[in-house]
PyMOL Python script that loads the backbone (N, CA, C, O; Angstrom):
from pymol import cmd

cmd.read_pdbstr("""\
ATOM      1  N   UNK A   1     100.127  93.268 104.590  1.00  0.00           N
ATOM      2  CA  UNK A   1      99.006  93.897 105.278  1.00  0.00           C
ATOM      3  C   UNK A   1      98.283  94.798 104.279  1.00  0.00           C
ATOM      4  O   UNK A   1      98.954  95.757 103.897  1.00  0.00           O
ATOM      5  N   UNK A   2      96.977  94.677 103.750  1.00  0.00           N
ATOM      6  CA  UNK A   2      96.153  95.859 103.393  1.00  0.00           C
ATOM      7  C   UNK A   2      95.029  95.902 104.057  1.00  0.00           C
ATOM      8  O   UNK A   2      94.582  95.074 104.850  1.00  0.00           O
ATOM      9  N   UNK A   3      94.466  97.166 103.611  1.00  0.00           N
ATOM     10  CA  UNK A   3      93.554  98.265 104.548  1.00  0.00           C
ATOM     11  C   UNK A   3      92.186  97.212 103.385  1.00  0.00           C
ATOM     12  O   UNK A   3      92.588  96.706 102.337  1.00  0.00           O
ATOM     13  N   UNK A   4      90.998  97.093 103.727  1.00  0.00           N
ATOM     14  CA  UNK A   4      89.794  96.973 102.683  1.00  0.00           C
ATOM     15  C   UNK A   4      88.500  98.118 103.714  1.00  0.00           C
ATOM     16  O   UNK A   4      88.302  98.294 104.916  1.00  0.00           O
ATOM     17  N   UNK A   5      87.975  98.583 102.626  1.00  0.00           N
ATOM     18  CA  UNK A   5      86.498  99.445 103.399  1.00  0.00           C
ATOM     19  C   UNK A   5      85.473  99.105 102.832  1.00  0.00           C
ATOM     20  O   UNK A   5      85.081  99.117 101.665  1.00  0.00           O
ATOM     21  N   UNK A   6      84.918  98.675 104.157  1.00  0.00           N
ATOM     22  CA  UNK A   6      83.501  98.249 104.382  1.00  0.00           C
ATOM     23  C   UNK A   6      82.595  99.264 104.410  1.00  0.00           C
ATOM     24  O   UNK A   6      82.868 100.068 105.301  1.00  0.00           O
ATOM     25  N   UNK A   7      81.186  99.667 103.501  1.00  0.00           N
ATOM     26  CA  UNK A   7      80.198 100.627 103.526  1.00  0.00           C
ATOM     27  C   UNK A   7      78.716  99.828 103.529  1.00  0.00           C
ATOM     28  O   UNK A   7      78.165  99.186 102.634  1.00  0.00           O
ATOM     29  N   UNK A   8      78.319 100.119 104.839  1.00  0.00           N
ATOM     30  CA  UNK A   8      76.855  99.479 105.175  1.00  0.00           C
ATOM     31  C   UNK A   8      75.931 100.355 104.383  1.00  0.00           C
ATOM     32  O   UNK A   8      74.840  99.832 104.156  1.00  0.00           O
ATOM     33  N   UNK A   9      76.103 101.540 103.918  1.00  0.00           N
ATOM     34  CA  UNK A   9      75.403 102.701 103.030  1.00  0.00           C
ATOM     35  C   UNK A   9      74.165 103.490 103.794  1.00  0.00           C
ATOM     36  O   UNK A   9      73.204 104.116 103.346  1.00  0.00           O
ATOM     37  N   UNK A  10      74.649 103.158 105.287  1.00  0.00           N
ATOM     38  CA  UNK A  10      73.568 103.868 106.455  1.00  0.00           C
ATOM     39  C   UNK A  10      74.535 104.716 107.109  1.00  0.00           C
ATOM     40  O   UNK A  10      74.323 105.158 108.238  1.00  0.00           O
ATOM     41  N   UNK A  11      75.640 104.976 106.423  1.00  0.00           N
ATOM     42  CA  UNK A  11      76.318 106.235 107.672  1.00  0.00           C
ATOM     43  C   UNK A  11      77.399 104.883 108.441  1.00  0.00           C
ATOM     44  O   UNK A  11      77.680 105.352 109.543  1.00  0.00           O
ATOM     45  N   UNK A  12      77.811 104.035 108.370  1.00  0.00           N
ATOM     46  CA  UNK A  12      79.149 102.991 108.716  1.00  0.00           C
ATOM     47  C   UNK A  12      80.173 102.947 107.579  1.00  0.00           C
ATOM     48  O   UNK A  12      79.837 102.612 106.443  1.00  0.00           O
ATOM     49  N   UNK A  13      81.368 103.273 107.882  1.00  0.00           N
ATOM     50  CA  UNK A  13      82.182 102.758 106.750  1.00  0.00           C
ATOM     51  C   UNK A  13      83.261 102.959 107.145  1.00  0.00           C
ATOM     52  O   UNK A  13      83.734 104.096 107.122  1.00  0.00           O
ATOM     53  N   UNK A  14      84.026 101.755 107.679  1.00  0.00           N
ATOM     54  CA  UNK A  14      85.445 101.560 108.189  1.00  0.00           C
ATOM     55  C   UNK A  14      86.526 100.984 107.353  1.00  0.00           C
ATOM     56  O   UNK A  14      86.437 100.441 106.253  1.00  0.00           O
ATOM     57  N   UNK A  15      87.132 101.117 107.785  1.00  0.00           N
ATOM     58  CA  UNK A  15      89.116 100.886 107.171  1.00  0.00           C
ATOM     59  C   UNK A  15      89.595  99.665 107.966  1.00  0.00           C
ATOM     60  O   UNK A  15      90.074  99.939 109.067  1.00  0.00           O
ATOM     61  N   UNK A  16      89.556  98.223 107.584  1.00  0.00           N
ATOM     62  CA  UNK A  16      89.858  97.128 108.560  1.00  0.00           C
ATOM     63  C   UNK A  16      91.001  96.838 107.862  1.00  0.00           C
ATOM     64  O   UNK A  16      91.051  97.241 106.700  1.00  0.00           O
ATOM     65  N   UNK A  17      92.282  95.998 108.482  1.00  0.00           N
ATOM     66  CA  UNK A  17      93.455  95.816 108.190  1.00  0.00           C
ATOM     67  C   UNK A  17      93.349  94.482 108.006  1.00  0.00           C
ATOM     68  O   UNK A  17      92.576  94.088 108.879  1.00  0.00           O
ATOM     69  N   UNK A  18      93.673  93.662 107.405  1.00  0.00           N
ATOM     70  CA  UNK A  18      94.190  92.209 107.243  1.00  0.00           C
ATOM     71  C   UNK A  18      94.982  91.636 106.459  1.00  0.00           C
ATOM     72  O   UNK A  18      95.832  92.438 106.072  1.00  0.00           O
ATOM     73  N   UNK A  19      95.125  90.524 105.993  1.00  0.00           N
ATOM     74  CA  UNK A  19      95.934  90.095 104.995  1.00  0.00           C
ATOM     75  C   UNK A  19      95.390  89.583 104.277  1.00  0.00           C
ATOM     76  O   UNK A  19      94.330  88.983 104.450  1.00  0.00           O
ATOM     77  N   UNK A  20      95.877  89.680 103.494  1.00  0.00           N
ATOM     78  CA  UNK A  20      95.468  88.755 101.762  1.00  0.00           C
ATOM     79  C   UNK A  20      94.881  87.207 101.605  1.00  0.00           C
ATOM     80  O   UNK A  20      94.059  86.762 100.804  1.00  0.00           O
ATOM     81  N   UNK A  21      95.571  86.598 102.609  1.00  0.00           N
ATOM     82  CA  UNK A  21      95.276  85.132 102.690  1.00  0.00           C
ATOM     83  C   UNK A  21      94.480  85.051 103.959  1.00  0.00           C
ATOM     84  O   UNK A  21      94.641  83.980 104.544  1.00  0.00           O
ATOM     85  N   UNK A  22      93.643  85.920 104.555  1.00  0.00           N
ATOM     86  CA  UNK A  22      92.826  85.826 105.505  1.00  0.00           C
ATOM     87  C   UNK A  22      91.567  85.107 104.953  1.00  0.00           C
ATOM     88  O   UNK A  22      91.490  85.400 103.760  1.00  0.00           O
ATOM     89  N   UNK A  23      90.575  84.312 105.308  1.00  0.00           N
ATOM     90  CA  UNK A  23      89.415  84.019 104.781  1.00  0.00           C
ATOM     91  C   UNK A  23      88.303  85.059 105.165  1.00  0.00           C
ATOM     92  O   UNK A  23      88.287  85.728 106.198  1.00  0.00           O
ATOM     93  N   UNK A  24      87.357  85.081 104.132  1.00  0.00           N
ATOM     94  CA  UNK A  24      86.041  85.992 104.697  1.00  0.00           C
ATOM     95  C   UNK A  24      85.911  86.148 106.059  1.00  0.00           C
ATOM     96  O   UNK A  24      86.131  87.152 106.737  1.00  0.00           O
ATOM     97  N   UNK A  25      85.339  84.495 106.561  1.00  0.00           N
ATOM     98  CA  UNK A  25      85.011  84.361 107.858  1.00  0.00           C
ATOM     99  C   UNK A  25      85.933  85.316 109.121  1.00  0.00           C
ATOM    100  O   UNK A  25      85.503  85.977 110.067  1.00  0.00           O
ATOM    101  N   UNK A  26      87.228  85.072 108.696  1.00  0.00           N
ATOM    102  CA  UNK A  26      88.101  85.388 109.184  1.00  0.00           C
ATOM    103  C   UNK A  26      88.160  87.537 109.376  1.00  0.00           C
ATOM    104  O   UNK A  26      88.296  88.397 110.246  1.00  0.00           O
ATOM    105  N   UNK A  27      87.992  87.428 108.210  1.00  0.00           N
ATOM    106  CA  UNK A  27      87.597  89.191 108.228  1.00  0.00           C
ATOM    107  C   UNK A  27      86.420  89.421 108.592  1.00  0.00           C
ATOM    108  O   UNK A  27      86.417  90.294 109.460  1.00  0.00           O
ATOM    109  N   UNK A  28      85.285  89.005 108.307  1.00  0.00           N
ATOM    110  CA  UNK A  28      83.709  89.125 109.387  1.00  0.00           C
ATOM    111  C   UNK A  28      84.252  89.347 110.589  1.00  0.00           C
ATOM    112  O   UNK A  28      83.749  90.278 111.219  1.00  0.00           O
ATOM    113  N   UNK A  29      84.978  88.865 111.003  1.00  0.00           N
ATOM    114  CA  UNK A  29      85.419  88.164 112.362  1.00  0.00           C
ATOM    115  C   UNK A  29      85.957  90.440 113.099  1.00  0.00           C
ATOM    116  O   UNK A  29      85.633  91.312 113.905  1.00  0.00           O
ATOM    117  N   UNK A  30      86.630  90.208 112.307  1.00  0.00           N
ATOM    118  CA  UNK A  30      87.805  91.670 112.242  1.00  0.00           C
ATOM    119  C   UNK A  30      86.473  92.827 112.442  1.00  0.00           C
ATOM    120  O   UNK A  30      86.102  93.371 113.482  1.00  0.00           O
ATOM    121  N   UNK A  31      85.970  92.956 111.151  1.00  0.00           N
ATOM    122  CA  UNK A  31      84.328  93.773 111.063  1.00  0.00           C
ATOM    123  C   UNK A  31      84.065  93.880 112.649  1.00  0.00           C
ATOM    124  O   UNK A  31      84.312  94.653 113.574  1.00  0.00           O
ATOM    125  N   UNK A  32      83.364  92.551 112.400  1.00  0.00           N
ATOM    126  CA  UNK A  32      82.136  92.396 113.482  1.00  0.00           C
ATOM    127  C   UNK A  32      82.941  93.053 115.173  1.00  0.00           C
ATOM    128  O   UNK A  32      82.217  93.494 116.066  1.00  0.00           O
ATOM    129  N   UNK A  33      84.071  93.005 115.278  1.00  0.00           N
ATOM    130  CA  UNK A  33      85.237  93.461 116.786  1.00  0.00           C
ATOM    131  C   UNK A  33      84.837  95.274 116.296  1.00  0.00           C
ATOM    132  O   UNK A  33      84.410  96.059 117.143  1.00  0.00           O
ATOM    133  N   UNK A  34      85.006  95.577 115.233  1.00  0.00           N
ATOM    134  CA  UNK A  34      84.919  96.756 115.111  1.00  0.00           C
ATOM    135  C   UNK A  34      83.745  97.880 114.988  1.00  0.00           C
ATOM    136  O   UNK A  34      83.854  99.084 115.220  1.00  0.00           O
ATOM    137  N   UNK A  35      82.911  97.360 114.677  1.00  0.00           N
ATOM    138  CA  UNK A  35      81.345  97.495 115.353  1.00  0.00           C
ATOM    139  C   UNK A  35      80.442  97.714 116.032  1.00  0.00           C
ATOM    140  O   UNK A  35      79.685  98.589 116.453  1.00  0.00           O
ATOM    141  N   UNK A  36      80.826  96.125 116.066  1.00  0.00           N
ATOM    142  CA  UNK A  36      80.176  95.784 117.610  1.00  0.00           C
ATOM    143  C   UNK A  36      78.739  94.765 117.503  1.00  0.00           C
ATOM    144  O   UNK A  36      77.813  94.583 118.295  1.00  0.00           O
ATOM    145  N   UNK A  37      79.104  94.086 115.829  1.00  0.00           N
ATOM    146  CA  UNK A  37      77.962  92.919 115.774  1.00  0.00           C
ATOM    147  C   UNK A  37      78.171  92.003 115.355  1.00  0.00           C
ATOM    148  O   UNK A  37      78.976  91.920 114.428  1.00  0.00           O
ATOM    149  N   UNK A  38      77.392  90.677 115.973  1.00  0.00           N
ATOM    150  CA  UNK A  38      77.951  89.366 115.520  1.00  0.00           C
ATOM    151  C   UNK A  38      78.193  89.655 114.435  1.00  0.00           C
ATOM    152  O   UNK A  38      77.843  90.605 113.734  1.00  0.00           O
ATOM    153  N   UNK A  39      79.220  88.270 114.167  1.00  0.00           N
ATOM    154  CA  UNK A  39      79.998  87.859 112.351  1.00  0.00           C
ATOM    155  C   UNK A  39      78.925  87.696 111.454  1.00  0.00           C
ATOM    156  O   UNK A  39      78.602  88.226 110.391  1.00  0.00           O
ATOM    157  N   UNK A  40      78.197  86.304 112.601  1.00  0.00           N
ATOM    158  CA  UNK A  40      77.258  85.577 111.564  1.00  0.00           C
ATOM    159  C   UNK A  40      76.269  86.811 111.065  1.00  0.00           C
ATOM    160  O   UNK A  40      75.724  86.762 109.962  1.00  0.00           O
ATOM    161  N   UNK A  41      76.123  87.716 111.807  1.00  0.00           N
ATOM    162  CA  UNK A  41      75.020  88.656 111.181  1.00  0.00           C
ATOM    163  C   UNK A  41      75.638  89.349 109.882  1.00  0.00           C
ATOM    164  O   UNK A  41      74.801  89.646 109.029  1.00  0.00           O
ATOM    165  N   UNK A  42      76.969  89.653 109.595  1.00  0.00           N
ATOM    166  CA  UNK A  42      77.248  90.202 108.129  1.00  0.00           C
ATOM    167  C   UNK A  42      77.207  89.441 106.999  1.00  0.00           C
ATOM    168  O   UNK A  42      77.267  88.219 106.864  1.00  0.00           O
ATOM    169  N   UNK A  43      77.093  90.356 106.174  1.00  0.00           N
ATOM    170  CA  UNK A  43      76.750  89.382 104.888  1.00  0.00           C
ATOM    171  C   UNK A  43      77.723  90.545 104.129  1.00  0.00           C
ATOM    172  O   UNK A  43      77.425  91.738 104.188  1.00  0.00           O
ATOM    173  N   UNK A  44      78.760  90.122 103.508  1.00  0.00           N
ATOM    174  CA  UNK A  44      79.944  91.501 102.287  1.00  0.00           C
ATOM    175  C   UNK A  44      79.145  91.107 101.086  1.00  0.00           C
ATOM    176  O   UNK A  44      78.779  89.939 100.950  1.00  0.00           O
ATOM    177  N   UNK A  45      78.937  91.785 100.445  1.00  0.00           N
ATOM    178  CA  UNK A  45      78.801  91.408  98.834  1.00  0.00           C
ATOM    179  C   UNK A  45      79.692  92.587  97.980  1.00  0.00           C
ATOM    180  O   UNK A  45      80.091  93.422  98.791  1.00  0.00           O
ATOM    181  N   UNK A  46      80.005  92.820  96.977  1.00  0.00           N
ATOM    182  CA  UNK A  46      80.010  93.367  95.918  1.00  0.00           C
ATOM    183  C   UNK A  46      79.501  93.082  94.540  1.00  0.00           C
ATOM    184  O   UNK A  46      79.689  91.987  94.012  1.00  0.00           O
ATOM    185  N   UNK A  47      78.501  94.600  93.626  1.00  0.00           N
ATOM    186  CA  UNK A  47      77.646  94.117  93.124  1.00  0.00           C
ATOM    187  C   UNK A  47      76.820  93.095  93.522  1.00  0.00           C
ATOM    188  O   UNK A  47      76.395  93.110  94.677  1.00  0.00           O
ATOM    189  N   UNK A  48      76.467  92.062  92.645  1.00  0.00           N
ATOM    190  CA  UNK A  48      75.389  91.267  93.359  1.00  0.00           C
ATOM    191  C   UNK A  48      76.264  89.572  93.604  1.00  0.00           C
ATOM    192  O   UNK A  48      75.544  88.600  93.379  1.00  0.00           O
ATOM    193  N   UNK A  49      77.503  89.327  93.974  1.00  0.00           N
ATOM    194  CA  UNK A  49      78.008  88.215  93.835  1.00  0.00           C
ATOM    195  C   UNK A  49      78.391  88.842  95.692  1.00  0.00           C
ATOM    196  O   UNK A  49      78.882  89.930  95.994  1.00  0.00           O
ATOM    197  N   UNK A  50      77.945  87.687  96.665  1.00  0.00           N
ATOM    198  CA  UNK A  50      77.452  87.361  97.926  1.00  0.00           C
ATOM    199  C   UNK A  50      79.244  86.646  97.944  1.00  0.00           C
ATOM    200  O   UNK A  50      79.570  85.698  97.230  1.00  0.00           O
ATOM    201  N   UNK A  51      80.066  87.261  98.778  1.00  0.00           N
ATOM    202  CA  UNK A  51      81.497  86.509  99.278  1.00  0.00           C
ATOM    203  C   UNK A  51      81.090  85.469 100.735  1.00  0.00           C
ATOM    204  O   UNK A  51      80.524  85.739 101.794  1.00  0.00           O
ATOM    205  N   UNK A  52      81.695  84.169 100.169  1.00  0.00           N
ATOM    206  CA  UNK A  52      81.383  82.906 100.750  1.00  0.00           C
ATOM    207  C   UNK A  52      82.289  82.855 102.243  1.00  0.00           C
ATOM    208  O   UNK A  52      83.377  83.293 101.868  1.00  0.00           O
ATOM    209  N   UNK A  53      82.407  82.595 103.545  1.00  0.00           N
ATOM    210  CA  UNK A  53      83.385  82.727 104.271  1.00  0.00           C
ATOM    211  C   UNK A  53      84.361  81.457 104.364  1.00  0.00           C
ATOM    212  O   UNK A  53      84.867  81.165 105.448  1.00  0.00           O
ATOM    213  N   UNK A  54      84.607  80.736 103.247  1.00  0.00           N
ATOM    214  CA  UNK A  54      85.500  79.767 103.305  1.00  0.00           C
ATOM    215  C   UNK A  54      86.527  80.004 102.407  1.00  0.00           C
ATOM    216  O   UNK A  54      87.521  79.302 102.218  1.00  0.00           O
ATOM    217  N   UNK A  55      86.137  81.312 101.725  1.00  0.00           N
ATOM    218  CA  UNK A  55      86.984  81.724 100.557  1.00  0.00           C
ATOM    219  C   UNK A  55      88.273  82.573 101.426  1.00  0.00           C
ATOM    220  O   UNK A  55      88.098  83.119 102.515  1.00  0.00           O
ATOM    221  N   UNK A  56      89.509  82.539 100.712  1.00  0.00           N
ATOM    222  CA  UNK A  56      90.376  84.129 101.083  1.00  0.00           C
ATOM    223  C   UNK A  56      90.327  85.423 100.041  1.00  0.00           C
ATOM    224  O   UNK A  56      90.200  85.555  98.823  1.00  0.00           O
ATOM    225  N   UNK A  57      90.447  86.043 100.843  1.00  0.00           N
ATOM    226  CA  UNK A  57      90.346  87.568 100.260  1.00  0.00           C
ATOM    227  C   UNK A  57      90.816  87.637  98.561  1.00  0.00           C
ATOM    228  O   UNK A  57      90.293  88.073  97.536  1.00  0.00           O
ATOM    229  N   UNK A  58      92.251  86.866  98.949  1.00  0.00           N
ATOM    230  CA  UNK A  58      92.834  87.104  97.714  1.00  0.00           C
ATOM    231  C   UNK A  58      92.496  86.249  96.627  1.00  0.00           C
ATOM    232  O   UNK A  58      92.971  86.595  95.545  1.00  0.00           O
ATOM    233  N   UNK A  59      91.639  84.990  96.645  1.00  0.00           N
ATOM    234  CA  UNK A  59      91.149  84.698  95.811  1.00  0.00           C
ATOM    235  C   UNK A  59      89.771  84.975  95.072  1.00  0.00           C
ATOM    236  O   UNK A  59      89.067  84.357  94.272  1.00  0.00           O
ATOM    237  N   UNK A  60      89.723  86.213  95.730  1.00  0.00           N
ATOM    238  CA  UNK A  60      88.435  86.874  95.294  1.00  0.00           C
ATOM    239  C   UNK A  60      88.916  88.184  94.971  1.00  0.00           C
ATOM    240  O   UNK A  60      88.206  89.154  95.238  1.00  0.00           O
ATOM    241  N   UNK A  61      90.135  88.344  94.379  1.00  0.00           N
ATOM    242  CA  UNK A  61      90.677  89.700  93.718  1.00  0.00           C
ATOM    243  C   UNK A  61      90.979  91.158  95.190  1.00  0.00           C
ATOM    244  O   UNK A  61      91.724  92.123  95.017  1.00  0.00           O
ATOM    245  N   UNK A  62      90.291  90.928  96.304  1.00  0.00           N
ATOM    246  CA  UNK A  62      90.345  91.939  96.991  1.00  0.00           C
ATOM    247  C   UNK A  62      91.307  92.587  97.509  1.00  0.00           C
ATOM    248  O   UNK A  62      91.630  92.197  98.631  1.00  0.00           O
ATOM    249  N   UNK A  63      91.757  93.260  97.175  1.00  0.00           N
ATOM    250  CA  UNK A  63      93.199  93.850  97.294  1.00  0.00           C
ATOM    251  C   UNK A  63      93.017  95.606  98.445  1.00  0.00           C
ATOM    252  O   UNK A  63      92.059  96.057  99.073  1.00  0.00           O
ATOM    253  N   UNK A  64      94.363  96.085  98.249  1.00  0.00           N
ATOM    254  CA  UNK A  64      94.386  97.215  99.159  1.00  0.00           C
ATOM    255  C   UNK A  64      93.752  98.073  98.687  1.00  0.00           C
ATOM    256  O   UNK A  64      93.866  98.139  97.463  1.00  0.00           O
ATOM    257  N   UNK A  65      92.914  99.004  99.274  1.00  0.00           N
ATOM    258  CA  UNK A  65      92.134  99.618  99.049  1.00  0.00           C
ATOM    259  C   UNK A  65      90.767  99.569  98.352  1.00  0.00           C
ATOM    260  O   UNK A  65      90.270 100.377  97.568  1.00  0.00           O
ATOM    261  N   UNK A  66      90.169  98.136  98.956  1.00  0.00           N
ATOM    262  CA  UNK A  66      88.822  97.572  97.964  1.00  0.00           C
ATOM    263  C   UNK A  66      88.126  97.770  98.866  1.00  0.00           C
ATOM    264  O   UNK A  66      88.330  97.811 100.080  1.00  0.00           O
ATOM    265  N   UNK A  67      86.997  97.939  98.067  1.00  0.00           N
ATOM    266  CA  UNK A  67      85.499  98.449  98.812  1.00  0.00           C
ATOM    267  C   UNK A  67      84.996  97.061  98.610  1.00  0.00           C
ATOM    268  O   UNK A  67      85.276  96.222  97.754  1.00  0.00           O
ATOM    269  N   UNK A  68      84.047  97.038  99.791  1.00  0.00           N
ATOM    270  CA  UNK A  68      83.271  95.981  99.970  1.00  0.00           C
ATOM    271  C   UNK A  68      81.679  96.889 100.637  1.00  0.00           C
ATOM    272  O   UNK A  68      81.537  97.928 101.282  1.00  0.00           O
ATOM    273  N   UNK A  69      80.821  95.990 100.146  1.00  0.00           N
ATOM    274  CA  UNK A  69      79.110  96.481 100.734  1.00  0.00           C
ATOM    275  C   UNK A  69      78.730  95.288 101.621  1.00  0.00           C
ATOM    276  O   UNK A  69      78.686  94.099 101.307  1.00  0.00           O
ATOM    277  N   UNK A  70      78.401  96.013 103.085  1.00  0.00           N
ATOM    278  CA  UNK A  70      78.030  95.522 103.646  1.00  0.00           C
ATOM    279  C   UNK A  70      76.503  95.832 104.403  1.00  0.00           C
ATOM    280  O   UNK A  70      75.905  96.835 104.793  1.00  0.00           O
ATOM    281  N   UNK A  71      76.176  93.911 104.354  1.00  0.00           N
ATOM    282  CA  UNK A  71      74.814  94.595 104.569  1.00  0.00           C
ATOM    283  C   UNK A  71      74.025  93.313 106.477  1.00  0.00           C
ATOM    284  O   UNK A  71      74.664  92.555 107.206  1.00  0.00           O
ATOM    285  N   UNK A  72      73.430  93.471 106.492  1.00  0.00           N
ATOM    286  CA  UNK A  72      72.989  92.820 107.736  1.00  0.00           C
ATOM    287  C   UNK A  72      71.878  91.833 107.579  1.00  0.00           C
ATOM    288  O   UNK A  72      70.906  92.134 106.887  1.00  0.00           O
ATOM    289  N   UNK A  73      71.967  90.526 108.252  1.00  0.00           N
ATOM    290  CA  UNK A  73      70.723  90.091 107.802  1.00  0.00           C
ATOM    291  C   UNK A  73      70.094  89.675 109.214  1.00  0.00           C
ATOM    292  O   UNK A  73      68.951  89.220 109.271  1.00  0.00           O
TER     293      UNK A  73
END
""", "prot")
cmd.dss("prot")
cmd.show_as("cartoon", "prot")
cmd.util.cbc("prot")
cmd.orient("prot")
């Protein structure tokens, strides 16, 4: 189980729990319950490389305590 935080950079920034081998989609999924907005509406990036939702966490390095930017489209 690790914690990752999400910062929309408008005043949102939560602590969601999942696992390592969860896929994006799968954590959108987590986000969006905690919120309170559709999945399809998030978009995570860090820096400027856009995380795909077919990927898992852990093959995109994201580990406990990683920041992620989130933004809305």
């Amino acid at each position: 189980m690790i914690e990752v935080i999400c910062n929309d950079r408008l005043g949102k920034k939560i602590r969601v729990k999942c696992e390592p081998d969860d896929t994006i989609g799968d954590f959108k999924k987590l986000v969006a319950a905690q919120i309170g907005t559709a999945p399809e509406k998030i978009v995570l990036k860090k820096w400027y490389s856009t995380f795909k939702d077919h990927i898992t966490l852990a093959d995109y390095e994201i580990g406990n305590g990683s920041s992620l930017e989130m933004y809305y489209s």
